[in-house]
C-alpha positions as CSV (number, residue, x, y, z in Angstrom):
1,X,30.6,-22.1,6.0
2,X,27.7,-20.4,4.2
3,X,26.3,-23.7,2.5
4,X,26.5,-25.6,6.2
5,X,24.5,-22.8,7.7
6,X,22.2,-23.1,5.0
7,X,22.3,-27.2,5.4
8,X,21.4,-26.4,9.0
9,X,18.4,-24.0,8.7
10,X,16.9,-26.4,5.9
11,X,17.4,-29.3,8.0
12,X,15.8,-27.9,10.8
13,X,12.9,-26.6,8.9
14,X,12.6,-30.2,7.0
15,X,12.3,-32.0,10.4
16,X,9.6,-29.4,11.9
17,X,7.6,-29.5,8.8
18,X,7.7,-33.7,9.1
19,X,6.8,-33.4,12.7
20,X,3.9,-32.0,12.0
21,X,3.1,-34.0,9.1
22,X,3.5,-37.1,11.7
23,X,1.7,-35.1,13.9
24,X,-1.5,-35.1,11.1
25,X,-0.8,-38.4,10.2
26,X,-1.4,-40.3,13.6
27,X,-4.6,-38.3,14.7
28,X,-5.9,-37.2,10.5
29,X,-4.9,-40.1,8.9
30,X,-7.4,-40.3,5.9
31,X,-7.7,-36.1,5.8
32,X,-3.9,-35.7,5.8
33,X,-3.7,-38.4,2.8
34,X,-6.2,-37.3,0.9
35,X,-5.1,-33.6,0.8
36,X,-0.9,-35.1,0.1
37,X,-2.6,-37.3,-2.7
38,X,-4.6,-33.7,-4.1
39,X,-1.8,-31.8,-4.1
40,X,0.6,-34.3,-5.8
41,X,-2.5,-34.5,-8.4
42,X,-2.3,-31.2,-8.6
43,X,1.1,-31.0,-9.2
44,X,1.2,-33.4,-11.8
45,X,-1.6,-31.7,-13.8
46,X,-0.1,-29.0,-14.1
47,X,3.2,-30.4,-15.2
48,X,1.8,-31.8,-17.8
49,X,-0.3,-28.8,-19.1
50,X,2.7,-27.0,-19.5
51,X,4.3,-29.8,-21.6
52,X,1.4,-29.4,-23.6
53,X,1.5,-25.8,-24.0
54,X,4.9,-26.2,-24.7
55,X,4.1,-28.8,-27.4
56,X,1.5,-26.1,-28.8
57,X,3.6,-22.9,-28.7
58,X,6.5,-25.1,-31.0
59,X,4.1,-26.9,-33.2
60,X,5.0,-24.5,-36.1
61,X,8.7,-24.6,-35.7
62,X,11.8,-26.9,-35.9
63,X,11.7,-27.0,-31.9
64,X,8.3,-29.0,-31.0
65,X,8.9,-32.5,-29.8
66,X,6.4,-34.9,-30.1
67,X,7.3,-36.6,-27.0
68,X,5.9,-33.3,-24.8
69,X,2.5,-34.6,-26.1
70,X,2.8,-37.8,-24.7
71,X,4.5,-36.6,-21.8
72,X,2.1,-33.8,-21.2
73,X,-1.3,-36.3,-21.4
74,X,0.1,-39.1,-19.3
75,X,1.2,-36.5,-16.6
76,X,-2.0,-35.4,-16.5
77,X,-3.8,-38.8,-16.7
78,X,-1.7,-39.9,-13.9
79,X,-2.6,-36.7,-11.7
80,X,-6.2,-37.4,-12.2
81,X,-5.5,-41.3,-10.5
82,X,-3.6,-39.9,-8.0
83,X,-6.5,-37.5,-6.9
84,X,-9.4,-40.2,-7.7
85,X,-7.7,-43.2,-5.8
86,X,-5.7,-41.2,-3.2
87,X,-5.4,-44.3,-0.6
88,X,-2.9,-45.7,-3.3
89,X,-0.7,-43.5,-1.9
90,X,-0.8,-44.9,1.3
91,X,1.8,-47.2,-0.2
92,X,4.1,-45.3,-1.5
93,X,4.1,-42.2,1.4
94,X,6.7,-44.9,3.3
95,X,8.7,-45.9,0.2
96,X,9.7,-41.6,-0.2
97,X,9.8,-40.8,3.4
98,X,11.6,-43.9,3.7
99,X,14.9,-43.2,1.5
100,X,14.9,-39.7,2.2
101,X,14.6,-40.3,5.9
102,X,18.5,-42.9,5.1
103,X,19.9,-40.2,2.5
104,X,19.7,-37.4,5.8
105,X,20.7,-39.8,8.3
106,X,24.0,-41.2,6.1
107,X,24.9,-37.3,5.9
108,X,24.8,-36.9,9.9
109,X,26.7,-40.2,10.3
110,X,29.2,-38.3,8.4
111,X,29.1,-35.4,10.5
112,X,29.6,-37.9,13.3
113,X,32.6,-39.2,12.5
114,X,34.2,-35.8,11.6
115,X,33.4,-35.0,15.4
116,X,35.1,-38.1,16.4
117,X,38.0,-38.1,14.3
118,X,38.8,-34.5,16.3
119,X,38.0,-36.5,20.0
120,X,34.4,-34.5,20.2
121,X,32.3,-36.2,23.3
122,X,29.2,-35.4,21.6
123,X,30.1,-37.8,18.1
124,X,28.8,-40.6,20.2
125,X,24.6,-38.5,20.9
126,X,25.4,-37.8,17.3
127,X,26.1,-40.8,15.7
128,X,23.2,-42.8,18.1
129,X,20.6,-40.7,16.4
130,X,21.8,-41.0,13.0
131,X,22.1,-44.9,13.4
132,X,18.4,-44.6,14.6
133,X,17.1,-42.3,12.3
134,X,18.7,-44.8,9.7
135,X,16.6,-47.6,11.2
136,X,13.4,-46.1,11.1
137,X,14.2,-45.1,7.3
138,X,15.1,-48.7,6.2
139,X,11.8,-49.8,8.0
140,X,9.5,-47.6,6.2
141,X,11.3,-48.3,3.2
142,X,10.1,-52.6,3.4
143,X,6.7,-50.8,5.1
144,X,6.1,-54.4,7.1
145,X,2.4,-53.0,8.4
146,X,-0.5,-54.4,7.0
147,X,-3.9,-52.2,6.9
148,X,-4.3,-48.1,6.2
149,X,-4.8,-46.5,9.0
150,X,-1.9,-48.5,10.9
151,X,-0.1,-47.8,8.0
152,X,-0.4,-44.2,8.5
153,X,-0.7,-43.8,12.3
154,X,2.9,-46.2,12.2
155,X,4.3,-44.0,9.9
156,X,3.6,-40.5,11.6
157,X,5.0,-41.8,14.7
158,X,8.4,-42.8,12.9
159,X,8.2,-39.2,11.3
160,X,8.3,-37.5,15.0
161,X,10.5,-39.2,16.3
162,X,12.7,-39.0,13.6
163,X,12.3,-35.8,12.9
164,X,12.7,-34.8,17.3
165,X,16.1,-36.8,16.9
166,X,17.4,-35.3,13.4
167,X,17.1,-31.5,15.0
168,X,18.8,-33.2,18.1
169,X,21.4,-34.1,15.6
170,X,21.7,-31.0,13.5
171,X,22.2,-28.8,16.7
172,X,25.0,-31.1,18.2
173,X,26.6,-30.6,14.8
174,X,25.9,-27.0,14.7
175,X,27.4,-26.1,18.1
176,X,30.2,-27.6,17.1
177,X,30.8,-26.9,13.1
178,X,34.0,-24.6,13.7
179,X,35.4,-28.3,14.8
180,X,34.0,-30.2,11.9
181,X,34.9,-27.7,9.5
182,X,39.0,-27.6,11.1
183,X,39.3,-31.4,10.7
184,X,37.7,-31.1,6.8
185,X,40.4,-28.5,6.2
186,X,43.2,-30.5,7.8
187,X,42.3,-33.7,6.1
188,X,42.7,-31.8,2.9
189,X,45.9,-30.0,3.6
190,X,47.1,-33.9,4.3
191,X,46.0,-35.2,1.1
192,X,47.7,-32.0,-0.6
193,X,50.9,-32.5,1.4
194,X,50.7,-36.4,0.6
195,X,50.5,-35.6,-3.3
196,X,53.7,-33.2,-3.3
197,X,55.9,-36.0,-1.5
198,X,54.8,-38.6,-3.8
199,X,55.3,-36.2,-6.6
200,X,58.8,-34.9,-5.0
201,X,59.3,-39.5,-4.9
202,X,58.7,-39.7,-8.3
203,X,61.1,-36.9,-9.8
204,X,64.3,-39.1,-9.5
205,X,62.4,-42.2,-11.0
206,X,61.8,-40.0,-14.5
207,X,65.4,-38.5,-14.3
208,X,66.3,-42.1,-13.8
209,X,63.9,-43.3,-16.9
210,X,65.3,-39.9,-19.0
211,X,69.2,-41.1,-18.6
212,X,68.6,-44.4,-19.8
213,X,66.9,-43.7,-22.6
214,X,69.7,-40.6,-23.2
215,X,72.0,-43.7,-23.0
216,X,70.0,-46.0,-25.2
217,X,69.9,-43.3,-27.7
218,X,73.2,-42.4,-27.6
219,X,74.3,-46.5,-28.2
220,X,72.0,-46.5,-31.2
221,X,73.5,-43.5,-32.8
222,X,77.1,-44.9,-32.2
C-alpha cells in the first residue's frame, strides 16, 4: 500500500511538472529548449568530469580503468554539442517524452482492468484515458511534424493534455485502490490455491511411479 501511495504522489507530481513544461513549450518554445538542452549539457559535463576524476584518483592503483577516460571526455564532448547546437534536441524531446508518456499509460491500463475485473464503473473513464494517453505517446514517438516551432508548440499541447488526463487517471485509481489492491490479493490467493490442488493431483501419480519401480526392482532382484 505504501509503494502505491508513493506511485500516486509521483505520478501526480510527474504530470504537473509536464503540464507546465507543455505549458512553456507552446508559448517559449526556443527559451524552454534552449534552457532543457543547457541543462542536459550540463548534466553530461559533469558526468563526465567525475569519470575523469575517478580515472585520476585510481591512476596509481590496481583499480583505474582506462575506459573512465574515454568515457569521461566523450561525456563531456557530447555535453558541449548539446549546449552549442541545442535545436538538435528538438528531435529527440518527442522520442523521450514519447515512450515515457506509453511506459505510464501501459501501467494505468493495468490499473484499469483490475477495476474491471472487480465490476468498478469508473474502469471504463480509466481505461479511455489510458488508451488516449497511449496514443498521444506513440505519436510523438514517429514525431510526424515537420519544422521547430510546430514541433515544439505540437508537442506541449500533447504534454497538457496528457498530463490533465493522466492525474484524471491516477485519482480514479486512487479513490478506489482498496478495490484494486482486494482483487491483486485475491488473484494471488487463486494462483496459491491452484498450485496446492495440482500439487495435492500429482501425489498419487509419484506414489504410482514409486510402486512400479518398487516392483521393477523387486523382479530384478528375484
Amino acid at each position: 500500500m505504501d509503494n502505491l501511495k508513493k506511485f500516486f504522489r509521483s505520478s501526480i507530481l510527474t504530470s504537473t511538472i509536464l503540464i507546465v513544461l507543455g505549458v512553456l513549450l507552446v508559448f517559449q518554445s526556443e527559451f524552454t529548449i534552449m534552457v532543457i538542452a543547457y541543462i542536459i549539457g550540463a548534466i553530461l559535463i559533469v558526468i563526465g568530469a567525475l569519470a575523469i576524476i575517478k580515472f585520476i584518483k585510481n591512476i596509481n592503483n590496481n583499480k583505474k580503468s582506462e575506459l573512465d577516460i574515454a568515457y569521461g571526455l566523450g561525456t563531456i564532448i557530447l555535453g558541449i554539442l548539446v549546449i552549442k547546437n541545442h535545436e538538435a534536441i528538438v528531435s529527440i524531446i518527442p522520442f523521450v517524452i514519447g515512450i515515457g508518456i506509453i511506459i505510464s499509460s501501459s501501467t494505468k491500463l493495468q490499473y484499469a482492468l483490475e477495476l474491471k475485473a472487480t465490476d468498478n464503473p469508473q474502469w471504463k473513464m480509466t481505461m479511455i484515458a489510458s488508451i488516449v494517453s497511449a496514443a498521444f505517446g506513440v505519436i510523438l514517438l514517429f514525431n510526424p511534424f515537420k519544422g521547430a516551432v510546430i514541433i515544439t508548440q505540437v508537442v506541449g499541447i500533447f504534454i497538457i493534455l496528457y498530463g490533465i488526463l493522466d492525474i484524471v487517471s491516477t485519482i480514479t485509481i486512487k479513490r478506489n485502490v482498496d478495490t484494486i489492491h482486494r482483487a491483486i490479493l485475491e488473484g494471488m490467493e487463486d494462483a496459491e490455491v491452484i498450485n496446492e490442488e495440482d500439487l495435492e493431483d500429482k501425489e498419487p501419480l509419484k506414489k504410482t511411479k514409486l510402486k512400479r519401480k518398487q516392483k521393477n526392482s523387486n523382479r530384478v532382484a528375484k
